[in-house]
C-alpha positions as CSV (number, residue, x, y, z in Angstrom):
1,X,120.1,133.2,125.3
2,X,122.4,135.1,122.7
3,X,125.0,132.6,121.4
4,X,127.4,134.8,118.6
5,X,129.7,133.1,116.1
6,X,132.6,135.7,115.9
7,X,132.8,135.3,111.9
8,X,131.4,133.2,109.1
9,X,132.0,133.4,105.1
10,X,129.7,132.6,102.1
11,X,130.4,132.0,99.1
12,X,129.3,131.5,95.6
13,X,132.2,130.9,92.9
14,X,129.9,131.8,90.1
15,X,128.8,135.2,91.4
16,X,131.6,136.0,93.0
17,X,134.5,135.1,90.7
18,X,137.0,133.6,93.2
19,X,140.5,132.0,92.1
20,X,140.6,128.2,91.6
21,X,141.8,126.3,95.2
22,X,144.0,123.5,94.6
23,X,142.2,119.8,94.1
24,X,142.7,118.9,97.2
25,X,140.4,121.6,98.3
26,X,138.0,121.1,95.6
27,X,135.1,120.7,98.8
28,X,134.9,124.2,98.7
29,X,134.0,124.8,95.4
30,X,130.2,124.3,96.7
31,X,128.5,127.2,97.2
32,X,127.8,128.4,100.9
33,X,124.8,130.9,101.2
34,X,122.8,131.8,103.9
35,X,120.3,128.8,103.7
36,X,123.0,126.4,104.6
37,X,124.8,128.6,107.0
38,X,121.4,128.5,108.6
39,X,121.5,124.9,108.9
40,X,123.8,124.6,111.2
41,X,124.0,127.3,113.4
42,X,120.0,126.6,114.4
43,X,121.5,122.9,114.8
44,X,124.1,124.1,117.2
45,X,121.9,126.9,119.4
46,X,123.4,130.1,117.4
47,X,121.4,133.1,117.2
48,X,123.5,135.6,115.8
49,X,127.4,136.0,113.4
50,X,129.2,138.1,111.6
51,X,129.4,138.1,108.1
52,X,133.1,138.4,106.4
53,X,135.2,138.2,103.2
54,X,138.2,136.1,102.9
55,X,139.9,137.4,99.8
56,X,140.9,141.1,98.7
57,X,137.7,141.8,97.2
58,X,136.5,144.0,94.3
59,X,133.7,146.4,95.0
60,X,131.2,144.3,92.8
61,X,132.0,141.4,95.5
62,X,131.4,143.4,98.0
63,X,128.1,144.6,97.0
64,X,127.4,140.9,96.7
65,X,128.1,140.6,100.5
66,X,126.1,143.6,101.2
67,X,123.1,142.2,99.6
68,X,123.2,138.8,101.3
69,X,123.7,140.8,104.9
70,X,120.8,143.0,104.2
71,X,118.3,140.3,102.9
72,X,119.4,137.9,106.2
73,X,119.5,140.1,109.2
């Protein structure tokens, strides 16, 4: 069966530059790439998502995401 998440984000600070959250959000300074994204969506029966950006993003950040959505689909 076909079971779509309607979005997910990844995220790398390092590569992808992204302004500092506030402490409390600090959690999310972690890196989320494909590999853990795949985690848990095989955990949860998941075959399929979209891929999307959170911030405004420059066209270097993009790229990024165009990479990672090439290299996983």
């Amino acid at each position: 069966m076909l079971v779509i998440d309607s979005h997910h984000h990844l995220w790398d600070w390092d590569i992808l530059g992204l302004p500092d959250f506030p402490p409390e959000m600090e959690i999310l300074k972690a890196a989320h790439l494909p590999q853990d994204f795949k985690k848990e969506i095989d955990a949860v029966g998941v075959t399929a998502s979209v891929l999307v950006g959170g911030y405004p993003l420059s066209y270097s950040q993009h790229q990024w995401y165009f990479e990672i959505g090439r290299a996983h689909v």
